[in-house]
C-alpha positions in Angstrom: 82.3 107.3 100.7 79.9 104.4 101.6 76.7 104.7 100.5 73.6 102.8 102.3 70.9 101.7 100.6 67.8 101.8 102.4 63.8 99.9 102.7 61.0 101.5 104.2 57.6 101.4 104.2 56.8 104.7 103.8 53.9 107.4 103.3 53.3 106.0 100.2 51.4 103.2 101.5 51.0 104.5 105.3 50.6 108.4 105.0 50.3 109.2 108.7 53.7 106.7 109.8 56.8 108.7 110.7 59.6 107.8 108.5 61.6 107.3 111.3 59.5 104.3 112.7 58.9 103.0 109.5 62.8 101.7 108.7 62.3 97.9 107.9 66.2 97.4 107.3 69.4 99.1 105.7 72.3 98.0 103.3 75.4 98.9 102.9 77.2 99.1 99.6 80.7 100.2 98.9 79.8 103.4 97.3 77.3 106.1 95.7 74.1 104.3 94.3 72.5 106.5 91.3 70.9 102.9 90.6 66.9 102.8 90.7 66.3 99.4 92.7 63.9 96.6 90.8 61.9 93.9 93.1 60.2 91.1 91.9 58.9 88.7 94.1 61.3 88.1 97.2 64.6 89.6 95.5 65.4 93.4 95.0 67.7 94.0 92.4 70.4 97.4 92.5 73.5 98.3 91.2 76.1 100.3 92.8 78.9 102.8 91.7 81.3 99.8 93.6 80.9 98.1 90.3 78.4 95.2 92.3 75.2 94.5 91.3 73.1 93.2 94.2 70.7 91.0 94.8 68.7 91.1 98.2 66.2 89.7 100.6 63.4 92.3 99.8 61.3 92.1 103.3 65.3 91.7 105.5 67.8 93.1 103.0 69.8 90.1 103.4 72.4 89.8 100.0 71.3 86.3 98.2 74.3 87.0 95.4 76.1 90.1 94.1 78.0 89.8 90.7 81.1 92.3 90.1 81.9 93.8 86.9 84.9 96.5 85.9 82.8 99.5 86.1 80.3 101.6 88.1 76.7 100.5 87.4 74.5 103.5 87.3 72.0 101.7 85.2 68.5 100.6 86.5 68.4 96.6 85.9 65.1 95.1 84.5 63.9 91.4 84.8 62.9 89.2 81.4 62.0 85.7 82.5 65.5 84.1 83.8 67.9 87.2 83.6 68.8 90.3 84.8 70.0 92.5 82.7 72.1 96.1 83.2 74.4 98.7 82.0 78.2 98.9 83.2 80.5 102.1 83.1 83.2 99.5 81.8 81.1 99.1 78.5 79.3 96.1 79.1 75.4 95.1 79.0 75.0 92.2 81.5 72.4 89.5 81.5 72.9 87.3 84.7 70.9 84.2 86.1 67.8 86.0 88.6 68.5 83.5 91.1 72.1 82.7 91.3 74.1 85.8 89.8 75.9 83.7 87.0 76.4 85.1 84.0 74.6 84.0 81.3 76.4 86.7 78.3 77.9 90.2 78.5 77.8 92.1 74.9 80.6 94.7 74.0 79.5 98.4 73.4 82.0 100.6 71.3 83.1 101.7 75.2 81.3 104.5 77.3 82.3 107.6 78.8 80.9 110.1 81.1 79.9 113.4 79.4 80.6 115.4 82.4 80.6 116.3 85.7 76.4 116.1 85.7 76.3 113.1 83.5 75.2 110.8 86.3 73.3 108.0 85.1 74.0 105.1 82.3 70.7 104.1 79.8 68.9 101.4 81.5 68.3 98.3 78.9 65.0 98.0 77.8 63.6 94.5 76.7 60.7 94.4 74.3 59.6 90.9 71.8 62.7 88.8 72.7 65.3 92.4 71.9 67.1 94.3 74.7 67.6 97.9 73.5 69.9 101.0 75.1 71.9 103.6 74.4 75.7 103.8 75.1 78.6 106.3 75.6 79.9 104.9 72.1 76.9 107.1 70.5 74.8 104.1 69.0 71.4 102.5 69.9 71.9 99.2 70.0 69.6 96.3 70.1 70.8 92.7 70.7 69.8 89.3 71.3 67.8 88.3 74.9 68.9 85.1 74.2 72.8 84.8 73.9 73.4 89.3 73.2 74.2 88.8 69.6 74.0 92.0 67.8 70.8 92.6 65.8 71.7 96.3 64.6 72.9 99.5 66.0 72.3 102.9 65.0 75.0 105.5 65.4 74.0 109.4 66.5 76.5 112.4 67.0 76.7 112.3 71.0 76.7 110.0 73.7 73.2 108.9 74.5 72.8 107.6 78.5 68.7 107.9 78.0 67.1 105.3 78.5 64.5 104.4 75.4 61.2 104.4 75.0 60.1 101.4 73.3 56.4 101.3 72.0 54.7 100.6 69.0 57.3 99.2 66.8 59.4 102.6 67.5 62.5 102.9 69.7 62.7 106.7 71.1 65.5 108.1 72.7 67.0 111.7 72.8 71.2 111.7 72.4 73.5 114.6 74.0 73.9 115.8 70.6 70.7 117.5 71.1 68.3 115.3 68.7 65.8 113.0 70.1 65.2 109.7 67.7 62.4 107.6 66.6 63.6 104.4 65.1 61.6 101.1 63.8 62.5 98.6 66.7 62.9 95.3 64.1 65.6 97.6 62.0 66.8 100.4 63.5 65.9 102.5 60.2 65.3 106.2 61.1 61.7 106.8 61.2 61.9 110.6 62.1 64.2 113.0 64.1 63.9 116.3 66.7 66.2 118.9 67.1 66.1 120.5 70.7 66.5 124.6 70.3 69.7 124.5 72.3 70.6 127.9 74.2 73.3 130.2 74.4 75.6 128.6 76.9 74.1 125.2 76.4 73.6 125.5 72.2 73.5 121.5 71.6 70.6 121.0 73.8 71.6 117.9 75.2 68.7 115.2 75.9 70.3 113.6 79.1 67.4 110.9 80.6 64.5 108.9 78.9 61.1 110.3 77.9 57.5 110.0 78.7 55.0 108.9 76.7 50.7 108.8 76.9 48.2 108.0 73.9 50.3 109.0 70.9 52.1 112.2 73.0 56.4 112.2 74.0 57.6 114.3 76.5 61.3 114.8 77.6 63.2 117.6 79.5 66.3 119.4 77.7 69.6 120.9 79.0 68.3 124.1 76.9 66.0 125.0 79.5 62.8 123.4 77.4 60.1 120.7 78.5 59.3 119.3 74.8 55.8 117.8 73.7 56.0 115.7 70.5 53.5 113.8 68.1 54.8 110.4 69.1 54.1 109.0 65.0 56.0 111.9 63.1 58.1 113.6 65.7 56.2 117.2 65.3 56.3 119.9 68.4 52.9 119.8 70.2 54.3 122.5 72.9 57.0 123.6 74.4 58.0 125.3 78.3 61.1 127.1 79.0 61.8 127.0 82.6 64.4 130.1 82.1 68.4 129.4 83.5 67.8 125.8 84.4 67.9 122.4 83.0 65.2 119.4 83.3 67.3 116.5 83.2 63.8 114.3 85.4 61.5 111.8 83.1 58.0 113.5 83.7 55.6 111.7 85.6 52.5 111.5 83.7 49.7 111.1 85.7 45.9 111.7 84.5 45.5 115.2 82.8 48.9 116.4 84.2 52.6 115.7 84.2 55.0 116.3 87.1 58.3 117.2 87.0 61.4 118.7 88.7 64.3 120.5 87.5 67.8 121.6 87.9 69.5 124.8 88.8 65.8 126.7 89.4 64.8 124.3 92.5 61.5 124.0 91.4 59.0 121.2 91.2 55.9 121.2 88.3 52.5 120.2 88.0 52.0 121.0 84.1 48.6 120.2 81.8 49.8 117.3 79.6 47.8 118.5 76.6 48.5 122.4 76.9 51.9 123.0 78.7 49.9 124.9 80.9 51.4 125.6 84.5 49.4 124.2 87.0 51.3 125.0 89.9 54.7 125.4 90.9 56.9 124.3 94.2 59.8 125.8 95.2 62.6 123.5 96.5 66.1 123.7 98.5 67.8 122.1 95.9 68.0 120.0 92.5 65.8 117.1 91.2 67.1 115.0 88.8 64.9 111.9 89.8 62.0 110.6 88.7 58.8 111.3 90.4 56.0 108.1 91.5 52.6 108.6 92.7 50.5 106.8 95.0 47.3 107.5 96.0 46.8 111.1 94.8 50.2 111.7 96.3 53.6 112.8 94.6 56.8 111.4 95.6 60.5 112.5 94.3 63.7 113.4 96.1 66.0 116.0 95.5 69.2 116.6 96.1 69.6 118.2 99.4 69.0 114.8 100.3 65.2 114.8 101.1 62.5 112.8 99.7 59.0 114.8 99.8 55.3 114.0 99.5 52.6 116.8 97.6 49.3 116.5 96.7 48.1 116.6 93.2 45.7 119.4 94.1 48.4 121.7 95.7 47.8 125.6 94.5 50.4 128.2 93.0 
């Protein structure tokens, strides 16, 4: 299967333009891309599941460089001066020259592995104060070296963790598929404090699959057991929590003023819930799965699901 990635200037800056009329260019990579693509300045950055990472005209979609690697990247890539950096299926984090593709250093995880058939995504490094941070299939946090990947500590959990972490305020957070999501101080990796999700019946570890959200001192991450969680962001205690019965929320929330928005698994549904409260604002029923993250633009709400579609609701939409 080839998979296309695409451009367009779409309804989030021109509501009224039809889609259609709106395609700028398209490019085609070698297979399925579960990659989120990064632009900065002329370049768009994107991995592929053809083990490529790209690197293309932004405004023509032209390739400037790709660099190969021995596994699928189904990381999101992230800039820091010089570099790009990403996460390979093969076990590797990647830091590669911006402009040119050459590789500046590759650091060793203890090996990845997919959790199964749903586990789509790698964790995406995160760079904060001169320290890349991410999770791996080998179970550990790691946080190494911007400079030349040297390993400054790593912190091992009991499942393979393939969120991406939430670095703020001296903490790293990140929830592992062993159910528990983590707060650790970002200079040492000490344990600061811990969550355990409730798990459910067929689905008892709870399994935290994709990063969280985070406003003022509030974290919020979805669960395979069915939950939406709300946590004090400084000691890990439950704020709230939402069950959205017989279906998973893999989707970061979007938080966005008062509210967050949020789609979810097995239930084809799409959320609009108070942030403070957990309070249903409204509720959209969908043709098939979201497991992406939501954006907004101008009052509007944009995600895709899996049937394929990408779709556009207002923030004031009613039950």
């Amino acid at each position: 299967m080839r998979i296309k990635l695409f451009a367009i200037i779409s309804t989030l800056f021109f509501p009224l333009m039809n889609a259609q009329d709106a395609l700028l260019w398209k490019f085609q990579t070698g297979s399925a891309v579960h990659s989120s693509p990064l632009v900065q300045g002329n370049s768009l950055y994107c991995g592929s599941g053809d083990k490529y990472l790209y690197a293309l005209n932004r405004k023509t979609g032209e390739p400037n460089w790709k660099y190969e690697t021995n596994g699928k990247i189904h990381s999101n890539p992230v800039v820091s001066k010089n570099s790009v950096l990403f996460s390979g299926s093969d076990g590797y984090v990647y830091s590669v020259d911006k402009k040119t593709g050459k590789l500046f250093w590759k650091y060793n995880t203890g090996g990845e592995q997919r959790y199964d058939l749903w586990d789509y995504y790698l964790s995406s490094p995160v760079v904060e104060n001169g320290i890349v941070y991410f999770g791996s299939g080998d179970s550990a946090i790691h946080a190494i070296s911007i400079i030349d990947g040297r390993k400054l500590w790593s912190f091992k959990t009991n499942g393979i963790i393939h969120a991406t972490p939430l670095v703020k305020n001296g903490l790293v957070c990140i929830g592992s598929y062993d159910g528990t999501f983590y707060a650790l101080q970002a200079k040492t990796g000490n344990l600061i404090w811990k969550f355990k999700t409730e798990g459910e019946v067929y689905f008892p570890k709870g399994e935290i699959q994709k990063e969280a959200a985070l406003f003022d001192t509030t974290i919020i991450f979805g669960s395979r057991d069915y939950f939406i969680y709300s946590l004090d962001a400084n000691t890990g205690s439950e704020k709230w929590r939402l069950k959205e019965k017989g279906s998973w929320v893999i989707a970061t929330p979007l938080v966005y003023k008062d509210n967050i928005y949020v789609g979810t698994s097995d239930s084809h549904s799409f959320y609009s819930i108070n942030k403070n409260t957990g309070v249903v604002n409204w509720k959209i029923a969908l043709p098939m799965r979201v497991y992406g993250n939501a954006v907004q633009k101008h009052g509007i709400i944009y995600f895709g699901a899996t049937d394929g579609g990408v779709y556009a609701v207002k923030m004031n939409t009613t039950l």
